[in-house]
Biotite code that builds the C-alpha atoms (Angstrom):
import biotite.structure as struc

atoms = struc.array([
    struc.Atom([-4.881, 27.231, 40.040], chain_id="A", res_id=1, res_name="UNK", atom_name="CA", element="C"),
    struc.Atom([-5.825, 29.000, 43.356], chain_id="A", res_id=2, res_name="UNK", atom_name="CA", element="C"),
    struc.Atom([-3.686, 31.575, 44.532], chain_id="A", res_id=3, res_name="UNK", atom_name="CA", element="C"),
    struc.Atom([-2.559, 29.668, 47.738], chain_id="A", res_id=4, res_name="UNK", atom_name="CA", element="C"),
    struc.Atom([1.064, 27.882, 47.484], chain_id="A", res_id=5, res_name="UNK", atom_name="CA", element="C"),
    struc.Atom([1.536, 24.225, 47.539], chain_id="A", res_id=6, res_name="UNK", atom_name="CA", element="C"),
    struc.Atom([3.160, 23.182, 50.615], chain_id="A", res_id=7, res_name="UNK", atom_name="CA", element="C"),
    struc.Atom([2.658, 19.732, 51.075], chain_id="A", res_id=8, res_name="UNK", atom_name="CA", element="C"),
    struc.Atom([2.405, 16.480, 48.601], chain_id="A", res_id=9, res_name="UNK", atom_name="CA", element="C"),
    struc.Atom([1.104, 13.176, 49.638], chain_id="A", res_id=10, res_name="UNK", atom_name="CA", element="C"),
    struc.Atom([0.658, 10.388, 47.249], chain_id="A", res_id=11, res_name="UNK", atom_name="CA", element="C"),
    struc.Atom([-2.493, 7.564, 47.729], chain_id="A", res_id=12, res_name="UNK", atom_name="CA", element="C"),
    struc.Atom([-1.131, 4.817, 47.499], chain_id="A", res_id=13, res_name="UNK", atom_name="CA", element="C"),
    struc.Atom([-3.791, 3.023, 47.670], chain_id="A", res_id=14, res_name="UNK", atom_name="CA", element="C"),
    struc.Atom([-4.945, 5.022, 43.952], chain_id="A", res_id=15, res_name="UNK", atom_name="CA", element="C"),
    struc.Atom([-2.009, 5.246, 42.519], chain_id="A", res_id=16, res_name="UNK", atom_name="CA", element="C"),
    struc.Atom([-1.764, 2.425, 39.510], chain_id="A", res_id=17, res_name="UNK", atom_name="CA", element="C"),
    struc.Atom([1.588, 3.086, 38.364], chain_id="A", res_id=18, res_name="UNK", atom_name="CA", element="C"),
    struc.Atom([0.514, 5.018, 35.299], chain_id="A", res_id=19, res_name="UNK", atom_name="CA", element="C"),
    struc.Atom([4.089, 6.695, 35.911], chain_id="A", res_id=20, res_name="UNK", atom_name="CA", element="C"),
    struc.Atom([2.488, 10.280, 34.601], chain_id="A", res_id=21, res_name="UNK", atom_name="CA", element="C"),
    struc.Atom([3.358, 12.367, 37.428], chain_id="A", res_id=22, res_name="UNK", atom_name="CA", element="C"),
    struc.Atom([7.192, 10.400, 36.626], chain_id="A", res_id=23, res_name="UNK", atom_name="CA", element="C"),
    struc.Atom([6.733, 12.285, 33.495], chain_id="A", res_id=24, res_name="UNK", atom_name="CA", element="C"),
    struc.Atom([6.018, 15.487, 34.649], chain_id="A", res_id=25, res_name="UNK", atom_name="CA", element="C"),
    struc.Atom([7.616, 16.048, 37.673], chain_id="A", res_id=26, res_name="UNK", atom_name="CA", element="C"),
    struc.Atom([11.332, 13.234, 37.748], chain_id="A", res_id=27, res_name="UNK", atom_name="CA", element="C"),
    struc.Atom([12.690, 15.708, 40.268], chain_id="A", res_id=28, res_name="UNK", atom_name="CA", element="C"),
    struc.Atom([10.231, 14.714, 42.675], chain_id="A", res_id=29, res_name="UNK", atom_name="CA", element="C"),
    struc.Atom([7.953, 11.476, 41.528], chain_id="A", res_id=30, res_name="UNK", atom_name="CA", element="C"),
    struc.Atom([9.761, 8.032, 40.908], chain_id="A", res_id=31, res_name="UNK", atom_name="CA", element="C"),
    struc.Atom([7.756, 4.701, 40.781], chain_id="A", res_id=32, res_name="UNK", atom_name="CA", element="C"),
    struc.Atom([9.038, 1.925, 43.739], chain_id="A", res_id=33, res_name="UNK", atom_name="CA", element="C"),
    struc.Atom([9.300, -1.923, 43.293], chain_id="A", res_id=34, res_name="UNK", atom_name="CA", element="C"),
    struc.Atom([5.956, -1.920, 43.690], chain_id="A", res_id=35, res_name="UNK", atom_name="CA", element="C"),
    struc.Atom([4.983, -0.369, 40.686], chain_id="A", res_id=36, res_name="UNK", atom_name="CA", element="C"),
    struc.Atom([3.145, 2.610, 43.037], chain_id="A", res_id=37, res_name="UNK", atom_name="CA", element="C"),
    struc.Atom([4.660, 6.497, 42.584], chain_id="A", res_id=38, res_name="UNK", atom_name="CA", element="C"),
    struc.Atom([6.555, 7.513, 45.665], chain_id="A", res_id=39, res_name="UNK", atom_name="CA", element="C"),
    struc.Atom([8.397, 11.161, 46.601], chain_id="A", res_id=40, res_name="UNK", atom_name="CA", element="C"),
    struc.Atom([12.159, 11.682, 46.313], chain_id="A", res_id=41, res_name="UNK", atom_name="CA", element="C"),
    struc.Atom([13.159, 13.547, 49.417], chain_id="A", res_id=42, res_name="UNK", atom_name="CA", element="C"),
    struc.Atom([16.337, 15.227, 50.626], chain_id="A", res_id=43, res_name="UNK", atom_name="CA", element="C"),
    struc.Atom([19.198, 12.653, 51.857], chain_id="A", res_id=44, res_name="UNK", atom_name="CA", element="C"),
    struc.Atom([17.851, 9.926, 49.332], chain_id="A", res_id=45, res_name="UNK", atom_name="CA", element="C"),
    struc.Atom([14.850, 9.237, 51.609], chain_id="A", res_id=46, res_name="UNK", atom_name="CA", element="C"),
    struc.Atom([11.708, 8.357, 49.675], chain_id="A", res_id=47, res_name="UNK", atom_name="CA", element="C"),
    struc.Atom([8.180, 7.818, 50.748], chain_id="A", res_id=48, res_name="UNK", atom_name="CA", element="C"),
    struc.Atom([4.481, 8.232, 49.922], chain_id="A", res_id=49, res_name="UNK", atom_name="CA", element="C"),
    struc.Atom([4.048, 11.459, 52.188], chain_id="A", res_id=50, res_name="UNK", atom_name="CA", element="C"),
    struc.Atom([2.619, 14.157, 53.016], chain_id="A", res_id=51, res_name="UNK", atom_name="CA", element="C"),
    struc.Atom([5.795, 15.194, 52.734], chain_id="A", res_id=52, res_name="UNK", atom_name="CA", element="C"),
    struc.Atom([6.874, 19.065, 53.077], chain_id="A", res_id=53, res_name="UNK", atom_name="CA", element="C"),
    struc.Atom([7.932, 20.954, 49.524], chain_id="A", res_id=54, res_name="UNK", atom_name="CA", element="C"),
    struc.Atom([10.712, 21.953, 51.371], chain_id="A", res_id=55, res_name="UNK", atom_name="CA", element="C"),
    struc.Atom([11.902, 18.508, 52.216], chain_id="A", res_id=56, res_name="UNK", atom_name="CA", element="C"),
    struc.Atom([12.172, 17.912, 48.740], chain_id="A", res_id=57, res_name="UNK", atom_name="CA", element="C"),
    struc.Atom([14.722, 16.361, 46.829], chain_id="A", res_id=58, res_name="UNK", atom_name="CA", element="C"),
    struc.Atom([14.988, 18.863, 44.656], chain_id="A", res_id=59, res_name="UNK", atom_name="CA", element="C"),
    struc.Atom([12.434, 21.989, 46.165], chain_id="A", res_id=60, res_name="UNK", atom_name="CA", element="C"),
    struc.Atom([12.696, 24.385, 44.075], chain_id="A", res_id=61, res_name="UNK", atom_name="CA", element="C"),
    struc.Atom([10.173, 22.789, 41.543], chain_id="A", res_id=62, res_name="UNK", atom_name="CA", element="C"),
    struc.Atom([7.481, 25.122, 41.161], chain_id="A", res_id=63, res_name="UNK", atom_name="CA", element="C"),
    struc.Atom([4.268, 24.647, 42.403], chain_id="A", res_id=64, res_name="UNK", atom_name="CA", element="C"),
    struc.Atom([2.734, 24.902, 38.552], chain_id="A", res_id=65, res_name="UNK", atom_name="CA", element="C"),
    struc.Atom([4.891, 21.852, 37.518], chain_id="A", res_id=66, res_name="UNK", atom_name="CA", element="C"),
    struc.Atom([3.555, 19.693, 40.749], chain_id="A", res_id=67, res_name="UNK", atom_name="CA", element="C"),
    struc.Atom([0.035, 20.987, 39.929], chain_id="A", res_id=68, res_name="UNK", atom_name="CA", element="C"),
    struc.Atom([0.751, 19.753, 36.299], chain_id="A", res_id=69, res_name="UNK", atom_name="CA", element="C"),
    struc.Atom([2.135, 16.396, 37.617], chain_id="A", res_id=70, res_name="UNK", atom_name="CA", element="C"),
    struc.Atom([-1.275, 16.153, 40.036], chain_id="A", res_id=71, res_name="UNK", atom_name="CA", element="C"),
    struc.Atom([-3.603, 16.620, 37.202], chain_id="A", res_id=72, res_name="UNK", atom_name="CA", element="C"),
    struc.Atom([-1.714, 14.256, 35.042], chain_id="A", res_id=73, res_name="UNK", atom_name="CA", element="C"),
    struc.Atom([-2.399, 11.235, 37.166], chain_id="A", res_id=74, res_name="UNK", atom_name="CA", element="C"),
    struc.Atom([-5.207, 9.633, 35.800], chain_id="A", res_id=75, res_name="UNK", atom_name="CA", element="C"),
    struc.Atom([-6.895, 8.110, 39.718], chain_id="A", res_id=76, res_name="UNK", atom_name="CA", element="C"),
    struc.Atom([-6.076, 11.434, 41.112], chain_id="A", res_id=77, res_name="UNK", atom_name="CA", element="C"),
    struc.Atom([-3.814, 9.767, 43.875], chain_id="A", res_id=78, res_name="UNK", atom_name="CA", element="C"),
    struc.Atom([-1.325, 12.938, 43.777], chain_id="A", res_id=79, res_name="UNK", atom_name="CA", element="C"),
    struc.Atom([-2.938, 15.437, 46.609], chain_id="A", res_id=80, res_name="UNK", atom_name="CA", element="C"),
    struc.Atom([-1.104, 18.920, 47.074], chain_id="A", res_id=81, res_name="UNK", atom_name="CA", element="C"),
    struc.Atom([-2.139, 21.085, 50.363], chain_id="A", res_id=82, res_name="UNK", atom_name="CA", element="C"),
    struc.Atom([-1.404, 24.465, 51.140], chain_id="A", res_id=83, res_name="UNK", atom_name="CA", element="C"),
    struc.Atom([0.389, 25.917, 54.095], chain_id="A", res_id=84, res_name="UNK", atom_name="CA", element="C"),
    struc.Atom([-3.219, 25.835, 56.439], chain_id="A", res_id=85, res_name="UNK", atom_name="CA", element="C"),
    struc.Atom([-4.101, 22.399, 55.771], chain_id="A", res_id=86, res_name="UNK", atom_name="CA", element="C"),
    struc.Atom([-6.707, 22.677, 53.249], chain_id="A", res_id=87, res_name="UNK", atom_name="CA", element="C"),
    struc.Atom([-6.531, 20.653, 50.321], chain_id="A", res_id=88, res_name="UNK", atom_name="CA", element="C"),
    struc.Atom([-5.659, 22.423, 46.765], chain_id="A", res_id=89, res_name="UNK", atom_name="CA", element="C"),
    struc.Atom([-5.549, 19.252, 44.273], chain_id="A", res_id=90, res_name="UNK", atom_name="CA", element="C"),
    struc.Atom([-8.091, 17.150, 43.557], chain_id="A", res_id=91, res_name="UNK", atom_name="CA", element="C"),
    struc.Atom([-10.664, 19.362, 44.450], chain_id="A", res_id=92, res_name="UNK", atom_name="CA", element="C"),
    struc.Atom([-12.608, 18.598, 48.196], chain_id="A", res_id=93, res_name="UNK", atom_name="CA", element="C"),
])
């Protein structure tokens, strides 16, 4: 992994097949919606495809090995993680 810290996860929706992978790895922060497609639980219940801030998390203190786990576990690479200046960690630009 690069040495710069995830701070923001955004999920394609338009990628995402409801493989329910990053579910697997990561329940704290993936869940699949009634359309089949993996959306982020945030703070107060809210829930969305992103980008959404780590620290608006449902549950932030996941580290950012487990979301880089979840990210690479997704099999249409629709889980993108970005680090505090923007630039794009996972998948690889």
């Amino acid at each position: 992994m690069t040495d710069k810290k995830i701070a923001k996860i955004e999920v394609k929706r338009d990628l995402c097949i409801g493989a329910a992978s990053c579910v697997i790895a990561a329940g704290t922060v993936f869940e699949l919606d009634a359309e089949n497609r993996a959306i982020i639980k945030l703070a107060g219940g809210k829930k969305d495809s992103g980008p959404a801030d780590k620290t608006a998390l449902e549950s932030p203190a996941i580290s950012d090995e487990e979301l880089l786990t979840a990210a690479e576990s997704c099999p249409t690479a629709a889980v993108y993680l970005y680090a505090e200046d923007g630039s794009q960690i996972y998948p690889q630009p």
